[in-house]
C-alpha positions as CSV (number, residue, x, y, z in Angstrom):
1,X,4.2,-24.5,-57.1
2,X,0.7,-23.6,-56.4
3,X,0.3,-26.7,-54.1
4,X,3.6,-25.6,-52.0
5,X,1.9,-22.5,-51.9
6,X,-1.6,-23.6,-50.1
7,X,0.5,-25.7,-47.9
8,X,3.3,-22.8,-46.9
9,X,0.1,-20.6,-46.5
10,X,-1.6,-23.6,-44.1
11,X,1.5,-23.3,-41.9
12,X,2.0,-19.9,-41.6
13,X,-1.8,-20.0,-40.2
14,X,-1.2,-23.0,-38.6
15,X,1.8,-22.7,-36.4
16,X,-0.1,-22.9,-32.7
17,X,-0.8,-26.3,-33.9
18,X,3.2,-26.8,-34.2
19,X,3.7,-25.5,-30.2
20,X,1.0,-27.4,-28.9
21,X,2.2,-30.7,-30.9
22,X,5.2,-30.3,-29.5
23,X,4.2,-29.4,-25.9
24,X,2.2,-32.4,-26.3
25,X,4.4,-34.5,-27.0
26,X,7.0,-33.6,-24.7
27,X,4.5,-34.3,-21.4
28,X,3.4,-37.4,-22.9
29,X,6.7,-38.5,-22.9
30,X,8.4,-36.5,-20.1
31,X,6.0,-35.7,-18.1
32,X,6.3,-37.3,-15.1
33,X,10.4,-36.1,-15.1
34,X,9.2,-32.6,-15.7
35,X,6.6,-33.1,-12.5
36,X,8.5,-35.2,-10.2
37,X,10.0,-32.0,-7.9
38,X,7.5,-29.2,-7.6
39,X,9.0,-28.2,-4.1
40,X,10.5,-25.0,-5.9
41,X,7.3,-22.4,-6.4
42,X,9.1,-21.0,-9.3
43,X,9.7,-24.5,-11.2
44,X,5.9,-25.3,-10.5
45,X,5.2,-21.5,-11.9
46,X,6.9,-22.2,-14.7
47,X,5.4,-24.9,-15.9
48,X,2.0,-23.8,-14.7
49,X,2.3,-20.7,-17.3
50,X,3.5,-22.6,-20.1
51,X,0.8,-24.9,-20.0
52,X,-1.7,-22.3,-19.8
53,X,-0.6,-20.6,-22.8
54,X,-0.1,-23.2,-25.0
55,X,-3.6,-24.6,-23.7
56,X,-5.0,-20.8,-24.4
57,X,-3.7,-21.0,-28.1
58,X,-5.3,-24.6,-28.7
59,X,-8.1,-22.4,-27.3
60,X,-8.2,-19.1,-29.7
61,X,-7.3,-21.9,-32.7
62,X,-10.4,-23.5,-31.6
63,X,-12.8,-20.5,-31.7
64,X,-11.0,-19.6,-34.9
65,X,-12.1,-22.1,-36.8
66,X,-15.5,-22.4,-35.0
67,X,-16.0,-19.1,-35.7
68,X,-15.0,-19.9,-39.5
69,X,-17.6,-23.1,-39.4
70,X,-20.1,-20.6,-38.4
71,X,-19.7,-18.3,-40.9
72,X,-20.3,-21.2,-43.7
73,X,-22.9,-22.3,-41.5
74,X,-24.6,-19.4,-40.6
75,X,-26.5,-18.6,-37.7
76,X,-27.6,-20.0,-35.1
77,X,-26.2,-23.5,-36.0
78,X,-22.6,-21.8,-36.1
79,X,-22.8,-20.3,-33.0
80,X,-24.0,-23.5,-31.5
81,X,-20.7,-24.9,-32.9
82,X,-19.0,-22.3,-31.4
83,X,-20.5,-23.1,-28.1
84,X,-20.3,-26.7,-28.3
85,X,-16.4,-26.4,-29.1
86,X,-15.7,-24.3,-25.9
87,X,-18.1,-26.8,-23.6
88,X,-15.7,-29.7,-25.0
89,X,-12.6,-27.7,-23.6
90,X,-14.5,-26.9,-20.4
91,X,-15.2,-30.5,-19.7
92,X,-11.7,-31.5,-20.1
93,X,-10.0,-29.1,-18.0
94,X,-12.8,-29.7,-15.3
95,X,-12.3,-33.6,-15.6
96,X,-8.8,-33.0,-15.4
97,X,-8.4,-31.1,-12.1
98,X,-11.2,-33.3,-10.7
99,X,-9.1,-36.7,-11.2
100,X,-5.7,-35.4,-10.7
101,X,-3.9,-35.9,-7.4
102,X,-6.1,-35.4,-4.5
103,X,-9.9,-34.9,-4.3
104,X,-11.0,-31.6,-5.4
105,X,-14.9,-32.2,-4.9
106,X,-15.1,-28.2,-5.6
107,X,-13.4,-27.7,-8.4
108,X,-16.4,-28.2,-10.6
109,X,-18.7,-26.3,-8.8
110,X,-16.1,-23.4,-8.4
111,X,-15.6,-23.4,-12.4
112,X,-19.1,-23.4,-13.2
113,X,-19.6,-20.5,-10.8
114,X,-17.2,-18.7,-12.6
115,X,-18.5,-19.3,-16.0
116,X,-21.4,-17.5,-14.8
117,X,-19.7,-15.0,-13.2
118,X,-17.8,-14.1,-15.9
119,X,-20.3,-14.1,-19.3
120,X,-23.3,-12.9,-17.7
121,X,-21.8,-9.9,-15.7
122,X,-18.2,-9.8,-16.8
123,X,-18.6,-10.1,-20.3
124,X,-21.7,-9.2,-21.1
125,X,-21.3,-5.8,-19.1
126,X,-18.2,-5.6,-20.6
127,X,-19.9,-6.0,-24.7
128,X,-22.6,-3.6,-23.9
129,X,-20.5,-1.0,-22.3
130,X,-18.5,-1.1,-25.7
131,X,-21.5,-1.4,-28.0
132,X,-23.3,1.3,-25.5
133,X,-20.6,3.5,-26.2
134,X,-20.2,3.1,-29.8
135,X,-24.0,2.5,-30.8
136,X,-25.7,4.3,-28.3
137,X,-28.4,1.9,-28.2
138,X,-28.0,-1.3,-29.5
139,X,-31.0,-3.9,-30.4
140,X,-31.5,-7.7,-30.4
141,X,-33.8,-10.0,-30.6
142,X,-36.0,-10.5,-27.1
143,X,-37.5,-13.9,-27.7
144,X,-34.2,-15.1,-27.7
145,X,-32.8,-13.9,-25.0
146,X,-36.0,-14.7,-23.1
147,X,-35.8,-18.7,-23.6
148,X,-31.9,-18.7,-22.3
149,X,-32.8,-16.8,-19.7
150,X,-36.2,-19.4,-19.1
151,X,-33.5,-22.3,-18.9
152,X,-30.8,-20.6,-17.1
153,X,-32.5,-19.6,-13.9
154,X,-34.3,-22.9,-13.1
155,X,-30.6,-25.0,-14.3
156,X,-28.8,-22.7,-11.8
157,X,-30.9,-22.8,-9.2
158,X,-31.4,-26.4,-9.4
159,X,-27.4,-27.4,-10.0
160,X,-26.1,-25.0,-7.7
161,X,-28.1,-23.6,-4.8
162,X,-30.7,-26.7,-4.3
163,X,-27.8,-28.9,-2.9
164,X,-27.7,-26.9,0.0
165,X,-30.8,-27.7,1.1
166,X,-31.1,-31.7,-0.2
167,X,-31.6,-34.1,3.1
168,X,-30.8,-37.2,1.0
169,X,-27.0,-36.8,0.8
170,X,-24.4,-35.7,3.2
171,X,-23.2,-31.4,2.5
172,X,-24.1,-29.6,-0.6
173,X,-24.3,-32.9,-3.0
174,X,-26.6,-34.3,-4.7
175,X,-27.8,-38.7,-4.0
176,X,-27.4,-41.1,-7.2
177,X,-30.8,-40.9,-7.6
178,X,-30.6,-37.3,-7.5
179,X,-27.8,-37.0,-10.0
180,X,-29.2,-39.3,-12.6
181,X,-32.8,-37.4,-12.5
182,X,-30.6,-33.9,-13.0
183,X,-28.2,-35.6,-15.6
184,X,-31.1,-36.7,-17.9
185,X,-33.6,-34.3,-17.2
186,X,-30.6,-31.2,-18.1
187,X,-29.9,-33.0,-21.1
188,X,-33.3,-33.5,-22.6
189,X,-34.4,-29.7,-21.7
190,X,-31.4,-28.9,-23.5
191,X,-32.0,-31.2,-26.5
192,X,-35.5,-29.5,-26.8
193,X,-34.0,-26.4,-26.2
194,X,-31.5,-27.1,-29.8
195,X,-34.8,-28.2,-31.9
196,X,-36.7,-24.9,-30.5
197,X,-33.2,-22.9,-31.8
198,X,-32.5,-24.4,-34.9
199,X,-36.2,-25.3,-36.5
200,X,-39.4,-24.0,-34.5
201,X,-38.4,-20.8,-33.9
202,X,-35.2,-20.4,-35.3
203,X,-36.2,-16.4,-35.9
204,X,-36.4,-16.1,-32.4
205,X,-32.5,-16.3,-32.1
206,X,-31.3,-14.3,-35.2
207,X,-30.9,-10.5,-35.1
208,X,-33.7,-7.7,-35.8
209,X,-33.6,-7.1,-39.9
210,X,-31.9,-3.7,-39.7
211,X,-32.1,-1.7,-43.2
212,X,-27.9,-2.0,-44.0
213,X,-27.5,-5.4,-42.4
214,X,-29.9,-7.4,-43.7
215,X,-28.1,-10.5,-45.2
216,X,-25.3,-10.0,-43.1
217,X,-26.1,-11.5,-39.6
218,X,-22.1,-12.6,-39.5
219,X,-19.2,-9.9,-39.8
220,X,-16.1,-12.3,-39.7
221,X,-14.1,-9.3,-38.9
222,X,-11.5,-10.1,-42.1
223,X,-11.6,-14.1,-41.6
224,X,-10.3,-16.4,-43.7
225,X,-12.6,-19.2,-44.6
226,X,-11.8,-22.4,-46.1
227,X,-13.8,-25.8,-46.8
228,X,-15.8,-27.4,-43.9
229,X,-14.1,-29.9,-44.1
230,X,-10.4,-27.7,-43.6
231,X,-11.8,-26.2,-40.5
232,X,-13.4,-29.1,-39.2
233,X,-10.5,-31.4,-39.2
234,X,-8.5,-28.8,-37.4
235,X,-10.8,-28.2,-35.0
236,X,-10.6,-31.7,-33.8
237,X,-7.1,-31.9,-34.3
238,X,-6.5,-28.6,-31.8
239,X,-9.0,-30.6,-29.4
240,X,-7.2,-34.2,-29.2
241,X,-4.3,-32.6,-27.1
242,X,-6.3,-30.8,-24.7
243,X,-6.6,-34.5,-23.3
244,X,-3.3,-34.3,-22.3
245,X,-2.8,-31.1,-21.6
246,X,-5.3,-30.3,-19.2
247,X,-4.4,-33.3,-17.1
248,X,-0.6,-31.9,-16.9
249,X,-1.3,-28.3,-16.5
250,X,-3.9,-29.8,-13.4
251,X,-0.8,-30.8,-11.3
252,X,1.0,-27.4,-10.9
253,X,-2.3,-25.5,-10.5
254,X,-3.2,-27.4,-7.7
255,X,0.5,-27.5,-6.6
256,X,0.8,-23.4,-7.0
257,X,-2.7,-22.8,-5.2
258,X,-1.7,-25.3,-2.0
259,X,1.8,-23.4,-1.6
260,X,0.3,-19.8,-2.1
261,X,-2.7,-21.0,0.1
262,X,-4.8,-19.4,-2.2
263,X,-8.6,-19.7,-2.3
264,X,-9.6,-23.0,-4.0
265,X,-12.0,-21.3,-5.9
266,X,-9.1,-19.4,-7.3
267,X,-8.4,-22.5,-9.9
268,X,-12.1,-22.8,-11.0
269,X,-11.6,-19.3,-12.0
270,X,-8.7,-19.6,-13.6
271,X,-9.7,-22.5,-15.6
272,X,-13.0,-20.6,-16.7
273,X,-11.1,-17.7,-17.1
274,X,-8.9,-20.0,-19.9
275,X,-11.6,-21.2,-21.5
276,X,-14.0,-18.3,-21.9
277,X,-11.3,-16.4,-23.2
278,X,-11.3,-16.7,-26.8
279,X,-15.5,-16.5,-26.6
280,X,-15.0,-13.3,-24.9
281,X,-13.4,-11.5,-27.7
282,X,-15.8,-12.9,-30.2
283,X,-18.4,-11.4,-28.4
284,X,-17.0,-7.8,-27.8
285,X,-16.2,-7.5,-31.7
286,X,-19.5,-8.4,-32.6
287,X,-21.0,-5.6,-30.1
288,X,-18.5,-3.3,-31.3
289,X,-19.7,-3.7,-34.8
290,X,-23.4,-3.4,-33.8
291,X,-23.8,-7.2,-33.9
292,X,-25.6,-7.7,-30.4
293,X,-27.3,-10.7,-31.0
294,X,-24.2,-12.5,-32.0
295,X,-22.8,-11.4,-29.0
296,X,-26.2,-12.5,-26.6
297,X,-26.0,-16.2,-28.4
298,X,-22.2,-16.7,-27.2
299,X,-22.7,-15.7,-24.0
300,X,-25.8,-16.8,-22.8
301,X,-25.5,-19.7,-25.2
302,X,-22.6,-20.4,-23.1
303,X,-24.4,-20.1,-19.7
304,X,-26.7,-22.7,-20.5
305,X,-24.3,-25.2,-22.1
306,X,-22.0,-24.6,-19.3
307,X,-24.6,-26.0,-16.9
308,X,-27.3,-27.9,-18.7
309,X,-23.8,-30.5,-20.1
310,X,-20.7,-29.7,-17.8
311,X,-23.3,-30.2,-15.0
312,X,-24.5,-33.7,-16.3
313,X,-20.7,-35.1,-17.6
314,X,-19.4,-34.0,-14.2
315,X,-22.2,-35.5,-12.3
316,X,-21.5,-38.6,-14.4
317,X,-17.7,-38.5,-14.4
318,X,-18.2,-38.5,-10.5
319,X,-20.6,-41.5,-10.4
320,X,-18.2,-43.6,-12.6
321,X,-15.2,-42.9,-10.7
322,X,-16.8,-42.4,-6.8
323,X,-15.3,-39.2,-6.9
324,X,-18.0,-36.9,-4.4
325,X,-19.3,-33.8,-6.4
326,X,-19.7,-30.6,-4.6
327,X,-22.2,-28.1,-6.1
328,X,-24.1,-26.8,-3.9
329,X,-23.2,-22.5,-3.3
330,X,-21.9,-21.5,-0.2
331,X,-24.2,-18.0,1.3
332,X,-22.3,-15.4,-0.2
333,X,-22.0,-16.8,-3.7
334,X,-26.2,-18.0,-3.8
335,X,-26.4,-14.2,-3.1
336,X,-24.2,-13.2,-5.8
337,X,-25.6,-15.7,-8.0
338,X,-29.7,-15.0,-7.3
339,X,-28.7,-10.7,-7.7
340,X,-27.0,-11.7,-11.1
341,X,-30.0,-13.8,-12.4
342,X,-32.1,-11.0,-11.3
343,X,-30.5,-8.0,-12.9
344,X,-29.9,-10.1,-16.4
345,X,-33.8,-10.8,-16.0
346,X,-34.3,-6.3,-15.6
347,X,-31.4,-6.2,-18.6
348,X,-32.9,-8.4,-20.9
349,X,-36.4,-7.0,-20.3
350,X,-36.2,-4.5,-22.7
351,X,-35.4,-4.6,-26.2
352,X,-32.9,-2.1,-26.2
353,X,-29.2,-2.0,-24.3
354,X,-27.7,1.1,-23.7
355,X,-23.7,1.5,-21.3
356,X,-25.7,1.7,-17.9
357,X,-27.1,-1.5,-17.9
358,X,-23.3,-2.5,-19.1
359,X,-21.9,-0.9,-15.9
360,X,-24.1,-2.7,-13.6
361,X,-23.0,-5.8,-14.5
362,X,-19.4,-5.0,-14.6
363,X,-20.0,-3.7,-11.4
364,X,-21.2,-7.8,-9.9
365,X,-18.2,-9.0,-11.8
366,X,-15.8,-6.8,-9.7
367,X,-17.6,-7.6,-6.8
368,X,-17.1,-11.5,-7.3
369,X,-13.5,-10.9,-7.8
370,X,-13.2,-9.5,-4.7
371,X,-15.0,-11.9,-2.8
372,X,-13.2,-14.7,-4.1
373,X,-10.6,-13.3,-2.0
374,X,-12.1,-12.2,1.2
375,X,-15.6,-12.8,2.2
């Protein structure tokens, strides 16, 4: 009895995994029936939504039990998994678009672009609005945000503005040579980056010892935690049909974008805007309960994985498969990008937050929304 129990309790938590099985399966085996005719918009729109929410349930089953993993694990190791989880989902759905149909030697650039976009003016101005409000002032640890902020502005710069101004390589791309030497430099700053976080100065990256919160740098916000082992093993399985997935739900977004004549850059966003979502909440909860440093390792933990290992797989993805890699910024978005990097330097300056500082940034967000639309 107890055993039918745990498992009737499994599947009641469990269901996404039941609708993305199924919507799995049924593309792997009907897929190309279900994408032979996209001439009708709204067939194409169809399919194009249900694929994105099944794909953003795999998604907020994902951060669940990353989330869970880093409560067992504490920080920063869990929000590392965290991280790591959502880069995994990123690099599919990049891959995906890039190798489906015709060239998109954009779409990578676009997405990344996006990522930025989003976390470090969307979201964080959106979590210190909402801790502003609630806390007044909210504190965090400044060393931390300093070394993300030391890696992000030179990984930027170097992945997506200094492209524009290569000579070795025809339009904003980068040569081999140049692709390799970015590849393996990104990924060895970023492995220093993980033994600096999780051993030398792992201090650096946990929250200020506050009087109530001592031994509490994780509020889980009501979470139900199993075994590692439960939560691991789900988060892989929640993974494995993202492969799938992404490469299906690829077709109709570009499909849906070509017919609208939409901006291009309207799918990167999209596709960031699919994958950051479940990240997102996690980090307004944690500045609405006064957790700001939980919030700070999401997003700008995000930042930097986003371009010190999308950047690299992408580069590498496009060297394997001669597909031509577009990263360099055009003019408008260098200057939306250098004015972001520059406020979050003023922001995270300090080591207090208060709303202001919030609306600023949710201000940049609203303006890169608009200019992905008309520049």
């Amino acid at each position: 009895m107890a055993e039918n129990t745990n498992l009737s309790s499994i599947f009641r938590e469990e269901w996404k995994l039941l609708i993305v099985l199924a919507t799995t399966a049924i593309f792997f085996l009907f897929g190309n029936s279900l994408m032979g005719d996209l001439s009708g918009l709204s067939w194409a729109a169809m399919l194009l939504v249900w694929l994105f929410v099944v794909i953003l349930l795999a998604a907020f089953a994902i951060v669940h039990h990353a989330e869970s993993l880093a409560v067992i694990l504490g920080e920063p190791i869990g929000t590392l998994v965290l991280t790591l989880a959502v880069i995994g989902i990123e690099v599919m759905m990049i891959s995906a678009v890039m190798l489906t149909g015709e060239n998109k030697p954009m779409v990578a650039r676009d997405t990344m672009f996006a990522v930025v976009m989003i976390v470090m003016n969307g979201m964080i101005g959106l979590s210190l609005l909402v801790g502003g409000l609630k806390h007044h002032e909210q504190k965090y640890n400044l060393q931390g945000a300093t070394a993300y902020l030391a890696l992000i502005l030179p990984f930027t710069v170097l992945s997506l503005i200094l492209p524009n101004f290569t000579q070795s390589s025809a339009g904003a791309t980068f040569s081999t040579l140049q692709a390799i030497f970015l590849s393996i430099v990104s990924l060895g700053i970023y492995g220093l980056f993980l033994v600096v976080q999780n051993r030398r100065h792992r201090e650096h990256f946990l929250a200020p010892v506050k009087d109530n919160d001592e031994h509490d740098p994780i509020h889980h916000h009501d979470l139900k935690v199993r075994s590692k082992t439960y939560h691991g093993v789900f988060l892989i399985v929640y993974l494995l049909p993202l492969v799938v997935l992404a490469k299906q739900m690829a077709i109709p977004l570009n499909h849906t974008i070509g017919v609208l004549h939409a901006p291009e850059a309207l799918a990167g966003f999209l596709v960031a805007v699919l994958i950051l979502s479940p990240e997102s909440m996690s980090s307004i909860r944690a500045a609405q309960d006064n957790k700001l440093q939980r919030a700070i390792n999401l997003l700008l933990g995000s930042v930097l994985a986003t371009i010190g290992l999308t950047v690299p797989a992408v580069l590498t993805i496009g060297l394997i498969t001669g597909k031509t890699v577009v990263l360099g910024l055009d003019t408008v978005d260098m200057i939306m990008l250098t004015l972001t990097l520059a406020v979050s330097m003023i922001t995270f300056s300090a080591r207090r937050t208060n709303v202001l500082l919030g609306a600023v940034h949710l201000l940049l967000f609203l303006s890169y929304l608009i200019l992905i639309f008309e520049k």
